[in-house]
C-alpha positions in Angstrom: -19.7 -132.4 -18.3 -15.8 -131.5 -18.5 -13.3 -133.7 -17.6 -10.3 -132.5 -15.9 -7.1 -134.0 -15.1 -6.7 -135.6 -11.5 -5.2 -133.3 -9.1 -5.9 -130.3 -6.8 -7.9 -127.4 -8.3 -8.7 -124.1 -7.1 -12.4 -123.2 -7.2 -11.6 -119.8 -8.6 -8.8 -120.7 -10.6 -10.8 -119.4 -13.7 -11.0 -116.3 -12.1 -7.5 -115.9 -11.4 -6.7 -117.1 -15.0 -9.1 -114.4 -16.5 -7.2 -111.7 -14.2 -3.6 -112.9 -15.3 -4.5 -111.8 -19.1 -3.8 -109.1 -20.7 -6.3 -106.5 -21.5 -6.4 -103.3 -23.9 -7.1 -101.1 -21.8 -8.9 -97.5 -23.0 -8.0 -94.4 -21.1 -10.4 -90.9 -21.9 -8.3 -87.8 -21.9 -10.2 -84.2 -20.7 -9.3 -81.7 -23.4 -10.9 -79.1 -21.5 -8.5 -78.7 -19.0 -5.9 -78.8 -20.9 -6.7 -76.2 -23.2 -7.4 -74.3 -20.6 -4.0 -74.6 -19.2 -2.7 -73.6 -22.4 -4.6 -70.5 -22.2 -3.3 -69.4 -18.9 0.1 -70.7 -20.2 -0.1 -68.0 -23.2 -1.5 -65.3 -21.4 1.6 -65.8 -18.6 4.0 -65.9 -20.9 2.9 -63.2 -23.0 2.8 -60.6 -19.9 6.2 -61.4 -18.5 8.2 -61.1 -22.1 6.5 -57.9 -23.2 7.6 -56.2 -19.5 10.0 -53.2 -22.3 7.5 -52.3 -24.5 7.3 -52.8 -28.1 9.9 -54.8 -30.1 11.5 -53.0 -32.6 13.8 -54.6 -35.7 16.9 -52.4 -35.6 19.2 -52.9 -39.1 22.9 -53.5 -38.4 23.8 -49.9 -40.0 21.6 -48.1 -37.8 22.9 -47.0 -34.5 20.6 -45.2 -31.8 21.3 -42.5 -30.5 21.6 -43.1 -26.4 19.4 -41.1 -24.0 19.5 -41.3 -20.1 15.7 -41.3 -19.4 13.3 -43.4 -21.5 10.0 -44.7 -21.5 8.5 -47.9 -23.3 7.6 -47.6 -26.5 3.9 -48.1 -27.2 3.0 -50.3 -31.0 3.4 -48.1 -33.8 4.3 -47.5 -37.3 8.0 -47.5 -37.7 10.0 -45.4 -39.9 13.7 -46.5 -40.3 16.4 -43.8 -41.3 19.7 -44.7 -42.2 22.9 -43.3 -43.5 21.7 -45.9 -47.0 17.8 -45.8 -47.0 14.1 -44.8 -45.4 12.2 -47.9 -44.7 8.2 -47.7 -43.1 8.4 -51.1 -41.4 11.0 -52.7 -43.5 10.1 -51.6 -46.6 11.9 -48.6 -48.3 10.2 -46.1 -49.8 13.4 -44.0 -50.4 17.1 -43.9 -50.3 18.9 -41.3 -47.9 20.4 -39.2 -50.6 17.3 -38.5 -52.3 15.5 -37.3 -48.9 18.5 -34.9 -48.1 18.3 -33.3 -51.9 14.6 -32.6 -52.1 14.3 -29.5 -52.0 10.4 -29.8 -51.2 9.7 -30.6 -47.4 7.3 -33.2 -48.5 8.4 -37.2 -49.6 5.6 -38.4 -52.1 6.8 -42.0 -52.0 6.8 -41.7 -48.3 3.7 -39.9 -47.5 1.9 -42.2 -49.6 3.0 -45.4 -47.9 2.3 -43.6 -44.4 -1.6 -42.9 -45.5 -2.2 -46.5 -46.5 -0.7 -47.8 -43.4 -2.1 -45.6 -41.0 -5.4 -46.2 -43.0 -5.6 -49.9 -42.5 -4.2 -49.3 -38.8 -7.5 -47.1 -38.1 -9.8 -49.5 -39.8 -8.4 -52.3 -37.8 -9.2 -50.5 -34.3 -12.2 -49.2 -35.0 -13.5 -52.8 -35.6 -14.7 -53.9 -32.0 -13.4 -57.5 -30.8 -15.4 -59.6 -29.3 -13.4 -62.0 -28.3 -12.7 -62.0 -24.9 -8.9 -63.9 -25.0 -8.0 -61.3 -27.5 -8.8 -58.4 -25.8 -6.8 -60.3 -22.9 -4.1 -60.3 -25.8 -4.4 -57.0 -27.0 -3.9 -55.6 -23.7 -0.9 -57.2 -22.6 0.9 -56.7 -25.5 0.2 -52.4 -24.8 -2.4 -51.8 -27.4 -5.0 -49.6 -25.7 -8.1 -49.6 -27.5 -9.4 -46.9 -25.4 -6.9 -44.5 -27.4 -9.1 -42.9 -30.3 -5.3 -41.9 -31.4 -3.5 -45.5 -31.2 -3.6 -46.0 -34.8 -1.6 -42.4 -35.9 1.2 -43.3 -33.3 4.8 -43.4 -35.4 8.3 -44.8 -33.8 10.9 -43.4 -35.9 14.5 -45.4 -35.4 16.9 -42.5 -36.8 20.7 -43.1 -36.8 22.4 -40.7 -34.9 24.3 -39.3 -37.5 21.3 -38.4 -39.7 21.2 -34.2 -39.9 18.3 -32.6 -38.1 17.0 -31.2 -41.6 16.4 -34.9 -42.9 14.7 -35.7 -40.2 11.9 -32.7 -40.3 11.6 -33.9 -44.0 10.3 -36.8 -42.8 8.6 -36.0 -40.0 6.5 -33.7 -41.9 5.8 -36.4 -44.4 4.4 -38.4 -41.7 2.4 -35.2 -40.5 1.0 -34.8 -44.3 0.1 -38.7 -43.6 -1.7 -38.0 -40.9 0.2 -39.7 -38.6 1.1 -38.3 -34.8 2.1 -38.2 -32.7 5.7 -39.0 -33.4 8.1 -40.8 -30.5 11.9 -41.7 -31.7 13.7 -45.0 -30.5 16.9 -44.4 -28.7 18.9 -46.9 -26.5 19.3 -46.5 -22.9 22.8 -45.4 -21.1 23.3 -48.0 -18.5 26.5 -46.6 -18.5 25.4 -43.2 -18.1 22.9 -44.1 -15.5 25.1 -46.3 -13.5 27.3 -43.3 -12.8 24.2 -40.9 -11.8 23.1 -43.7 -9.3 26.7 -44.3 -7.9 27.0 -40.1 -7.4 23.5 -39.6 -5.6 24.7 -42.2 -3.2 
């Protein structure tokens, strides 16, 4: 039997003692939901930044020609021509000068680096996802899959100093690469457009 020192004594002061202590305590997190927050997060995000079309790298010596009336660029191969170099998605393939001497309409260095792309850009969409979240993807970022075509699609960013004769050079390069259509970048004239708006009214 315990002894306990004389005095007054709660009957549940045991209880109260256990209840005073500290205890670990063990909390069980749902991943579920969160990971499906995350999705919906993504999927948000992904269709209110991609609202201009396709994002195109622009080098600092190229400068767009500006046009009035534009529509969104759709992804596509990207040829870059400038006053220095021709570049298929960053990569150059030739240097200006030696596109405006040819005397043959067709680049080989060019052509050549078109077909492989546009090659492994067909491959790619004939391959059926199955993955529903990245068709979700795919879609919002503007890749149609329903377009038997999508993969020969080719952006070229031209300055606008580059000569018209250059330009079919390389255009018919890409047409020998079986690429096509082909859409060029230009900059839109707020300026331009501005003014229109402020006549009409």
């Amino acid at each position: 039997m315990a002894i306990f020192r004389p005095g007054q004594r709660h009957r549940y002061h045991n209880i109260l003692k256990r209840r005073s202590s500290k205890r670990g305590v063990t909390a069980m997190l749902s991943l579920t939901a969160m990971v499906d927050m995350f999705t919906v997060l993504v999927i948000f995000l992904l269709q209110n930044y991609n609202t201009t079309g396709e994002i195109l790298y622009i080098p600092k010596e190229v400068t767009l020609p500006k046009a009035n009336r534009v529509s969104d660029l759709k992804p596509s191969l990207v040829v870059t021509v400038s006053s220095k170099e021709v570049l298929i998605d960053r990569t150059v393939v030739a240097t200006f000068d030696e596109v405006k001497a040819a005397t043959d309409w067709v680049i080989p260095n060019l052509r050549d680096q078109a077909r492989v792309i546009l090659e492994k850009a067909k491959s790619d969409q004939d391959a059926k996802f199955q993955n529903k979240l990245k068709n979700i993807v795919d879609k919002t970022l503007g890749k149609d899959e329903s377009d038997p075509n999508a993969w020969r699609k080719v952006t070229i960013q031209a300055d606008k100093a580059i000569d018209y004769l250059t330009l079919k050079k390389i255009m018919y390069s890409i047409y020998e690469a079986g690429g096509g259509p082909i859409n060029f970048a230009v900059a839109k004239d707020f300026e331009k457009d501005a003014n229109t708006d402020t006549k009409t009214k």
